[in-house]
KEBA-244632 format. One record per residue (C-alpha): residue in one letter; x, y, z. Coordinates in Angstrom, 3 decimals, m for minus. Layout:
! residues N
{"A", {X, Y, Z}}
...
! end
This chain:
! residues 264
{"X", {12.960, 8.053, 3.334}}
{"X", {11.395, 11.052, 2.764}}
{"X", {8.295, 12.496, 4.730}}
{"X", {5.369, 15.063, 2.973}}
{"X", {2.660, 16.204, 5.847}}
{"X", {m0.427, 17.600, 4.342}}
{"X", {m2.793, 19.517, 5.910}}
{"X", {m5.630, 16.531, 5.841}}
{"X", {m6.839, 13.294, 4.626}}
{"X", {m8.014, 14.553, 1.516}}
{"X", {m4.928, 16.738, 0.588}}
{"X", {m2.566, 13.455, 1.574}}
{"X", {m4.817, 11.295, m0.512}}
{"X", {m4.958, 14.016, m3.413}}
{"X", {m1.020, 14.124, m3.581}}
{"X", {m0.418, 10.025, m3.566}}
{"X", {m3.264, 9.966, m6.698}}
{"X", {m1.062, 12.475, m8.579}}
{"X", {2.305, 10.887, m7.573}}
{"X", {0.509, 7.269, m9.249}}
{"X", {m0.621, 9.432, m12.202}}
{"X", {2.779, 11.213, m12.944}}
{"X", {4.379, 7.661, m12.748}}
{"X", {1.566, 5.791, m15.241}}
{"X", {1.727, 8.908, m17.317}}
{"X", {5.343, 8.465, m17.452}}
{"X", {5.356, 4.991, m17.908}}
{"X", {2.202, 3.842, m19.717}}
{"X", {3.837, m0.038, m18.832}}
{"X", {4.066, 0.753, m15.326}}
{"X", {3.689, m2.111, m13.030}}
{"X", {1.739, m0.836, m9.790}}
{"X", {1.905, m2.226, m6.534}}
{"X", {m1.597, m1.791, m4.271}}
{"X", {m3.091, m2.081, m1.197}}
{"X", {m6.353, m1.900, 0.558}}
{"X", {m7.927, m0.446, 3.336}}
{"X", {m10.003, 2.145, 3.969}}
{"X", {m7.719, 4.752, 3.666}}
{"X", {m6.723, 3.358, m0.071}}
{"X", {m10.392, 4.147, m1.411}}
{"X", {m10.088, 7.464, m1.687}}
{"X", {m6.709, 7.098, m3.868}}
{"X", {m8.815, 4.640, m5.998}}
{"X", {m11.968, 6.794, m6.256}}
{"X", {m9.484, 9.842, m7.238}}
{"X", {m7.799, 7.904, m9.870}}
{"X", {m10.825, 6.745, m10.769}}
{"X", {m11.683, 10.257, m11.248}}
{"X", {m8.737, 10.933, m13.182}}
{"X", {m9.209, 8.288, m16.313}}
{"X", {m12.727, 9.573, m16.363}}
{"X", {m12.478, 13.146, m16.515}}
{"X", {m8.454, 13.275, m17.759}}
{"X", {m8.160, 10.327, m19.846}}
{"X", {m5.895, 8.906, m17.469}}
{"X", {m5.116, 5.459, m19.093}}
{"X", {m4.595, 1.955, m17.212}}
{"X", {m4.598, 0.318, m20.354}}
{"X", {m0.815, m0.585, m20.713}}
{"X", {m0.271, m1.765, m16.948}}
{"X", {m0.106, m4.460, m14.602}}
{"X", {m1.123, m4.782, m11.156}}
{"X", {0.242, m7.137, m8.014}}
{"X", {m1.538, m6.621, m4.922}}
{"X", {m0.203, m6.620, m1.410}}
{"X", {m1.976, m9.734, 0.231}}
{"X", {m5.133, m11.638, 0.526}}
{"X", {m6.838, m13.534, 2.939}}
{"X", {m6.666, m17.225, 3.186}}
{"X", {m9.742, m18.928, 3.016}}
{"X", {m12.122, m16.454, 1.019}}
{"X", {m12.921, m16.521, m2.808}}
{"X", {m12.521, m13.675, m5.194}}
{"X", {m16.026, m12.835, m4.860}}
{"X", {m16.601, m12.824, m1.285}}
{"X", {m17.242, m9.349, m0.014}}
{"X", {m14.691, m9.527, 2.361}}
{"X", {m11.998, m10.029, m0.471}}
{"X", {m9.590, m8.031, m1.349}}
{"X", {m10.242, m8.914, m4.908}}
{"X", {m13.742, m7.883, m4.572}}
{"X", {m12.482, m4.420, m2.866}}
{"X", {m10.579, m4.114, m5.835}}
{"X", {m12.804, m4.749, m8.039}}
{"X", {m15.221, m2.779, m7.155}}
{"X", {m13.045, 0.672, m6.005}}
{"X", {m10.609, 0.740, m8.615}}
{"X", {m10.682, m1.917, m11.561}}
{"X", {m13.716, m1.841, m12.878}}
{"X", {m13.819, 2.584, m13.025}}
{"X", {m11.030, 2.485, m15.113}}
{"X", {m9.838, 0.741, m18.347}}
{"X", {m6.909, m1.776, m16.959}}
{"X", {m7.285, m5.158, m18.264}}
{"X", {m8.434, m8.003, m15.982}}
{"X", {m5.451, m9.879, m17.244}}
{"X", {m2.972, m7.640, m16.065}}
{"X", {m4.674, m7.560, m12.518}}
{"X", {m3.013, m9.694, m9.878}}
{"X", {m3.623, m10.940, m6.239}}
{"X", {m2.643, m13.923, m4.545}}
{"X", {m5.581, m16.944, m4.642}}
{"X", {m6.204, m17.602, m0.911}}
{"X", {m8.417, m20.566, m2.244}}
{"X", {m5.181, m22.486, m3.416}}
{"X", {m5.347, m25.959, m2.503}}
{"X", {m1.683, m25.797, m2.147}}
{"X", {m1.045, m22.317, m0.825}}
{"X", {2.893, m22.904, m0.603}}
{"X", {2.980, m23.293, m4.483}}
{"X", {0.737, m20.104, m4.777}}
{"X", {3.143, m17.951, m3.123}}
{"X", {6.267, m19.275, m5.344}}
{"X", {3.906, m18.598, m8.078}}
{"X", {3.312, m14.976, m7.623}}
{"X", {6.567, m14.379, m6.856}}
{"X", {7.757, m15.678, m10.153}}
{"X", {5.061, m13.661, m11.812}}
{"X", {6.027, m10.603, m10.203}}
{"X", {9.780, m11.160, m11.222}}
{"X", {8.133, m12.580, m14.905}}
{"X", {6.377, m8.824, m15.543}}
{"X", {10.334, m7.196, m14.428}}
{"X", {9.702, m6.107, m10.692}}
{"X", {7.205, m3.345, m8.764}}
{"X", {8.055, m0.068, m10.474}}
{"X", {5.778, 1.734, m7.290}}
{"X", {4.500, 0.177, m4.301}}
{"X", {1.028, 1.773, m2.853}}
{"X", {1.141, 0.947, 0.973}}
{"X", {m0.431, 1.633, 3.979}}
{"X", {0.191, 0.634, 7.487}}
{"X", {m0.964, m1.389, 10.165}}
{"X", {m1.415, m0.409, 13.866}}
{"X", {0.810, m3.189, 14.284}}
{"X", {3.090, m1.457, 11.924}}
{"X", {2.736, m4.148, 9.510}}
{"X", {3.214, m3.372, 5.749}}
{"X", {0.789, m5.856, 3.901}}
{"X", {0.357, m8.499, 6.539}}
{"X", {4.203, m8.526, 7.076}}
{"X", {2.972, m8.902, 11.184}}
{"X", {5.775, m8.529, 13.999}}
{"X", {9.017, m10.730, 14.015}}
{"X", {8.605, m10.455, 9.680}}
{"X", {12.511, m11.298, 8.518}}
{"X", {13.261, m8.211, 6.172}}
{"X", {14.241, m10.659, 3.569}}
{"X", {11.085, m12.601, 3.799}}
{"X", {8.583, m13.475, 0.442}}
{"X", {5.526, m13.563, m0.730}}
{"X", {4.275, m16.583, 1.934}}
{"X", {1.559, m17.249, 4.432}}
{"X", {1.092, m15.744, 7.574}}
{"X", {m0.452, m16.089, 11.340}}
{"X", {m2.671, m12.780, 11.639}}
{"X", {m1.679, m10.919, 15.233}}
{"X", {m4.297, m10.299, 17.531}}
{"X", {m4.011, m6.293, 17.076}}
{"X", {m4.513, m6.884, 13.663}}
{"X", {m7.881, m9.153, 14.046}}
{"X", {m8.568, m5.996, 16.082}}
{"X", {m8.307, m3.319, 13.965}}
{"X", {m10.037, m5.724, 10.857}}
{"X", {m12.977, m6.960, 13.630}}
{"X", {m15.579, m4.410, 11.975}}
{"X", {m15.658, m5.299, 8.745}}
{"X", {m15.914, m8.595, 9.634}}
{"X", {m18.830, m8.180, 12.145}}
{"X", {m16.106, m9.201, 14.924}}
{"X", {m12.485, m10.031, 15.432}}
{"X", {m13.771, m13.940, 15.723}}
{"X", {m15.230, m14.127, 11.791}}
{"X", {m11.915, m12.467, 10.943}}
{"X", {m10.012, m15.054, 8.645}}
{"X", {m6.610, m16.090, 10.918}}
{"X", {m4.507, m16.420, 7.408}}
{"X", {m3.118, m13.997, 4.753}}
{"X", {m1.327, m14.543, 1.991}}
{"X", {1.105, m11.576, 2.074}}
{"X", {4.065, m10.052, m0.063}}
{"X", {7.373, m10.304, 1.989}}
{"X", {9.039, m7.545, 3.593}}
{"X", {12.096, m8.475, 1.463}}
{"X", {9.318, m8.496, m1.968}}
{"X", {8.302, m4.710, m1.195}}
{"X", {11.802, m3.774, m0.718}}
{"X", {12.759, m4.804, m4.477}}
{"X", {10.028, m2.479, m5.695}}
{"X", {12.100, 0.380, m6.768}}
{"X", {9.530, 3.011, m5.458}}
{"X", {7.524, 2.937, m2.285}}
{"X", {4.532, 5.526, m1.443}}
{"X", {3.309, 4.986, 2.382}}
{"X", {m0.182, 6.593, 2.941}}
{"X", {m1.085, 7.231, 6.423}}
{"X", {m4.137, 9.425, 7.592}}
{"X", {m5.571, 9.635, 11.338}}
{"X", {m4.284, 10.385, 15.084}}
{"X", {m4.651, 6.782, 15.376}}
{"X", {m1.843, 6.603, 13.016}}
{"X", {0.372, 9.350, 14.756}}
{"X", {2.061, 6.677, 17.334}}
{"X", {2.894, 4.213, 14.575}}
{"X", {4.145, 6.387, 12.022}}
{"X", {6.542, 7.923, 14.453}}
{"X", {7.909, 4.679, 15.068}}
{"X", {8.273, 3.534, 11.409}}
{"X", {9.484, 6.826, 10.542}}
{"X", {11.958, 7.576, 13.366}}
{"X", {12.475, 5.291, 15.377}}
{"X", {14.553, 2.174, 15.228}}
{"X", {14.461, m0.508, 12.811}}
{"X", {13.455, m3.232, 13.875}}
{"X", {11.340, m6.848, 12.827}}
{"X", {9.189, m5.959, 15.197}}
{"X", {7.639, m3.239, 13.449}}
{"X", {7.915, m4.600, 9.796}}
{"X", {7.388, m0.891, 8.121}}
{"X", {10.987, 0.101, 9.744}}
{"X", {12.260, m1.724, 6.717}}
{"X", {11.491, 1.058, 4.696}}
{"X", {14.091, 3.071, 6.457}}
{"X", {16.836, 1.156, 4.257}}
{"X", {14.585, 1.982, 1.032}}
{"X", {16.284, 3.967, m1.532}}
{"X", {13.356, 6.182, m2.889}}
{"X", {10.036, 5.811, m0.462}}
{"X", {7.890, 8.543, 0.392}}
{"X", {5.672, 8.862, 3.551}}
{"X", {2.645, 10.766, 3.039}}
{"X", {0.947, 11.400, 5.789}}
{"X", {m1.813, 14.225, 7.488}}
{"X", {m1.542, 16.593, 9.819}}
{"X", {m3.106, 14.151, 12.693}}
{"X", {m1.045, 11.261, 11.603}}
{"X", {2.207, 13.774, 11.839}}
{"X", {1.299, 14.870, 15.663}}
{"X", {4.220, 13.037, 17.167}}
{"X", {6.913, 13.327, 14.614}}
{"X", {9.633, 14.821, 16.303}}
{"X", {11.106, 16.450, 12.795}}
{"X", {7.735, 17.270, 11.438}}
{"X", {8.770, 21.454, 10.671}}
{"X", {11.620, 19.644, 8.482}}
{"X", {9.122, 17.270, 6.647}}
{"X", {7.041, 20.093, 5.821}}
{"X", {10.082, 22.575, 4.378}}
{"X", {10.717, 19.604, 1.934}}
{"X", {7.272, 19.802, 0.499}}
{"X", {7.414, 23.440, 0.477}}
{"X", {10.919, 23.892, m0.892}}
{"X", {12.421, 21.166, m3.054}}
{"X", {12.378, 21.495, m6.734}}
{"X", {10.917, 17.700, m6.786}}
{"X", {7.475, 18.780, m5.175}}
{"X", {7.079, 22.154, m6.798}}
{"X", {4.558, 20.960, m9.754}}
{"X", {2.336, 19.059, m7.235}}
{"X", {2.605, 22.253, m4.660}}
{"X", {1.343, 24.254, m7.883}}
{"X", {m1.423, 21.885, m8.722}}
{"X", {m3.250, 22.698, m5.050}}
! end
């Protein structure tokens, strides 16, 4: 695991938009794991930025998201298809086809996650996983007690979480109780993971995915044991890293960070 503090939200947004763009640039068949969440649109609206203004080109990739909520159609407002939609899919030119989330209107919602596994495997794996994280220190809706080999399945939403989602929903009791959510095991197969996290009420959490133990409990741990994931993370959501001065001589030293220290 490696951990990049920038100064704010906008600089640690600014650096996981050109991280996705080196890696689609790279690999015009990259297949991009997302998420959503308020701290994902401005990624989207940068990228979005991006194919407008530097031809950035979606054209050639696929997408999986991380989860969905049981219960609501694609064009509920509330859906994570519809946030999609309208914050990243529709600003740039990636094709519909290639665009994938779970269907938490499946009448048989056991067969749906089998099937999206298989179609995640079918396009080759997650080249780079977008996530954020939870105050539960979920990753997707991977909630506490997620087994680190778990799949793409169904799962019980915790109360924090109903929380945290209560005001977009007008209140934690119109919150759906069901996601449909990647496994802990799924993200761990994706052969790069990017963690965006932005806000003091972030600090506690990060510090405990970051450095503290791992454990099922706190289902972000898991990326501990990832070979190549990259926190990104703000000054405010940094406050109570203990190694925080070493986090922020990698991004000022190593040769792997010296074209995005350049482009500030």
């Amino acid at each position: 695991m490696e951990v990049i503090i920038r100064p704010n939200a906008d600089a640690a947004a600014a650096l996981v938009a050109r991280i996705i763009a080196k890696e689609l640039r790279a690999n015009p068949h990259l297949v991009l794991g997302l998420a959503t969440g308020r701290t994902m649109e401005s990624v989207y609206r940068l990228l979005a930025q991006m194919h407008r203004k530097e031809g950035l080109d979606f054209s050639l990739c696929s997408t999986f998201n991380l989860d969905e909520y049981v219960g609501l159609a694609p064009g509920d407002p509330h859906s994570y298809r519809h946030c999609m939609n309208e914050h990243l899919f529709q600003r740039v030119n990636v094709e519909p086809r290639n665009t994938h989330l779970p269907n938490g209107q499946a009448p048989d919602l056991d067969a749906e996650c089998r099937s999206y596994e298989a179609a995640i495997a079918k396009f080759g794996g997650i080249d780079l996983q977008l996530l954020g994280i939870g105050r539960a220190g979920h990753i997707g809706f991977n909630e506490p007690l997620s087994a680190f080999k778990s799949r793409t399945r169904v799962k019980a939403l915790a109360p924090l979480t109903l929380e945290q989602n209560a005001e977009f929903f007008g209140g934690a009791d119109k919150v759906p109780r069901r996601a449909i959510t990647m496994g802990v095991g799924t993200i761990l197969e994706s052969r790069r993971c990017l963690l965006l996290a932005t806000g003091e009420e972030k600090a506690e959490i990060i510090a405990k995915a970051v450095e503290g133990p791992i454990t099922s409990m706190i289902s972000a741990t898991a990326l501990q044991l990832h070979a190549r994931c990259t926190v990104v993370v703000d000054e405010a959501a940094a406050s109570r890293l203990e190694g925080s001065e070493y986090y922020r001589r990698i991004f000022a030293t190593e040769p792997e960070w010296e074209e995005f220290r350049n482009s500030n």
